[in-house]
MARBANU-407450 format. One record per residue: residue in one letter; x, y, z of N, C-alpha, C in turn. Coordinates in steps of 0.05 Angstrom, whole numbers, padded with zeros to 5 digits, always signed. Last residue first. Layout:
aXYZXYZXYZ/...
This chain:
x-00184+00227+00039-00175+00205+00013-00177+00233+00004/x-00185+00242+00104-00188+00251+00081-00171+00243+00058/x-00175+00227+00157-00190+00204+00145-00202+00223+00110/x-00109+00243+00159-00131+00220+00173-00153+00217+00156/x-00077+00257+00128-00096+00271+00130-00116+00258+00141/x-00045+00196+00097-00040+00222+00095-00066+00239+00108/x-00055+00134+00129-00076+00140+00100-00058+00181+00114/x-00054+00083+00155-00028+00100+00161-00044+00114+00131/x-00111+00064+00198-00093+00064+00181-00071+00087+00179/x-00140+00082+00246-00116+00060+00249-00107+00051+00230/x-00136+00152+00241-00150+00126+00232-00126+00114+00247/x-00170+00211+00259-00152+00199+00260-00165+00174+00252/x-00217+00251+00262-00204+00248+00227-00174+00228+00237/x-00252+00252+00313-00224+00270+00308-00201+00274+00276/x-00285+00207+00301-00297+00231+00299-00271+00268+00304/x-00247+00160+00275-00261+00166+00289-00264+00195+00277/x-00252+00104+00232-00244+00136+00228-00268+00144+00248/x-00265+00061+00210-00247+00053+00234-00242+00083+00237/x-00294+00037+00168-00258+00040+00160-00253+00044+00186/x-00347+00056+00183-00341+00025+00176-00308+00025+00170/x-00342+00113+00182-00349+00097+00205-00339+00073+00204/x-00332+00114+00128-00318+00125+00149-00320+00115+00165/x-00383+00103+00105-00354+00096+00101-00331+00090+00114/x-00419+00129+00131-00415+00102+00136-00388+00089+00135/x-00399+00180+00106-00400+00187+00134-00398+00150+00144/x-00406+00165+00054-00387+00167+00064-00379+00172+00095/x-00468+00169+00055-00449+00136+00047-00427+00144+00059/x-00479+00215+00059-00493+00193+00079-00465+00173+00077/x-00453+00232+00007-00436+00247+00047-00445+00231+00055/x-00458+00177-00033-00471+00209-00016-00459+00208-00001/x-00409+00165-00078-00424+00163-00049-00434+00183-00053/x-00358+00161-00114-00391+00156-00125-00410+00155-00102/x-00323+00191-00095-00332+00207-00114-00353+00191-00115/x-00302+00154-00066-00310+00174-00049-00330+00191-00063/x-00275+00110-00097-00295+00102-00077-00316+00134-00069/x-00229+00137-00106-00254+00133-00123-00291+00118-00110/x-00204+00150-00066-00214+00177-00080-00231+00161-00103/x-00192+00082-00063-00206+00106-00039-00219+00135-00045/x-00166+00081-00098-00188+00063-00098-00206+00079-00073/x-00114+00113-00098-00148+00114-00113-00160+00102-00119/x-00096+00078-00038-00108+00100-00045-00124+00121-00068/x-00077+00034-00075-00102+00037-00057-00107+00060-00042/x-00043+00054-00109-00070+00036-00127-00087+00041-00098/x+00005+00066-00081-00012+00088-00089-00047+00074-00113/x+00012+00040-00056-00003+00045-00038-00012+00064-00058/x+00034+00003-00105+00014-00013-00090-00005+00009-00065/x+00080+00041-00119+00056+00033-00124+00032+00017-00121/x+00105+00031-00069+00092+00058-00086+00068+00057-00095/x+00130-00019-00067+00108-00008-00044+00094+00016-00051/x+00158-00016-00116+00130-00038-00115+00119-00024-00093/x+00192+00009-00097+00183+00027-00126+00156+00008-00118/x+00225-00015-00055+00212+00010-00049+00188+00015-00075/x+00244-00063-00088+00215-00058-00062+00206-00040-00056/x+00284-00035-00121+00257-00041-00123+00238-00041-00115/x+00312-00009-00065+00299+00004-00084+00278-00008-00104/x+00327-00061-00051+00322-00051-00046+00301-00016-00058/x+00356-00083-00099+00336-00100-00097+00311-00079-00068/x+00403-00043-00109+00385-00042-00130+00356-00064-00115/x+00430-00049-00057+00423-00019-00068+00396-00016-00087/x+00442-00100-00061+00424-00089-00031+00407-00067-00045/x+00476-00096-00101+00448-00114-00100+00429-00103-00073/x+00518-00063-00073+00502-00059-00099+00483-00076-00111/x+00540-00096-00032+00522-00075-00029+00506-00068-00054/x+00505-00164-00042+00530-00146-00052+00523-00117-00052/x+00491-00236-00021+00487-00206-00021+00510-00186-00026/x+00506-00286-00019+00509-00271-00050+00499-00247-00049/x+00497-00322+00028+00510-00300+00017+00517-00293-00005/x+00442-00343+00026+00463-00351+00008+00483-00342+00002/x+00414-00297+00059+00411-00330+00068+00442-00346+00050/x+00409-00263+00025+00428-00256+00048+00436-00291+00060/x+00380-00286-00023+00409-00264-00027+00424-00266+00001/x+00332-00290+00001+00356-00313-00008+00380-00304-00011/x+00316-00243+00011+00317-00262+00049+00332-00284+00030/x+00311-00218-00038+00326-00210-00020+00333-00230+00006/x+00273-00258-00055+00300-00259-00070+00319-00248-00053/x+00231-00243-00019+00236-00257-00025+00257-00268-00032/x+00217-00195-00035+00224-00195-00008+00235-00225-00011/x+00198-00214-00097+00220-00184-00087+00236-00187-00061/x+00154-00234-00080+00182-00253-00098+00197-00237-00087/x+00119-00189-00059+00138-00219-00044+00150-00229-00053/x+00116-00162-00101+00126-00158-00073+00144-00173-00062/x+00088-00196-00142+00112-00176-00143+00130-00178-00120/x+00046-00201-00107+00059-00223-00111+00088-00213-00123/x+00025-00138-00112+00031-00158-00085+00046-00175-00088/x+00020-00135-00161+00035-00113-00147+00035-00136-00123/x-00024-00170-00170-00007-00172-00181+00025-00156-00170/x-00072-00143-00134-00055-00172-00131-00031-00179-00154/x-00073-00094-00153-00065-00097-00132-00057-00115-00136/x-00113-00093-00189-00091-00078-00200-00071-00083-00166/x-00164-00128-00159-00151-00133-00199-00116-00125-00196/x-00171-00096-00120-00162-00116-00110-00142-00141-00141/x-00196-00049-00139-00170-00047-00128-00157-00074-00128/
């Protein structure tokens, strides 16, 4: 995950980045809002969506033992809630 991720990340932050100069310099223009905005959205996509199948891949090479650890060690209590924001508490 961490390969196909850090590049998506540094992405990010230029991204968040250009935007906090854009407003800082006023050269913000709704139609730059519109388009720099929506970028960031498209990068947070895909970044959650790299770590979530890092998670459905993770899952496929365990035994239930491993995953039950898994689980345990991620912070997933015994109700399938997490202190991550993951769809279906603790089902990748």
């Amino acid at each position: 995950m961490s390969a196909a991720a850090r590049p998506l990340g540094a992405e990010l932050i230029e991204r968040e980045r250009l935007l906090d100069q854009l407003f800082a310099k006023g050269e913000i223009t709704p139609e730059r809002l519109t388009a720099e905005t929506a970028a960031i959205s498209d990068i947070q996509g895909r970044l959650r969506a790299v770590h979530l199948a890092a998670h459905l891949h993770t899952r496929v090479i365990l035994t239930p033992e491993q995953v039950a650890q898994y689980d345990k060690l991620r912070g997933y209590t015994e109700t399938g809630t997490s202190s991550h924001d993951h769809p279906g508490g603790h089902q990748h």
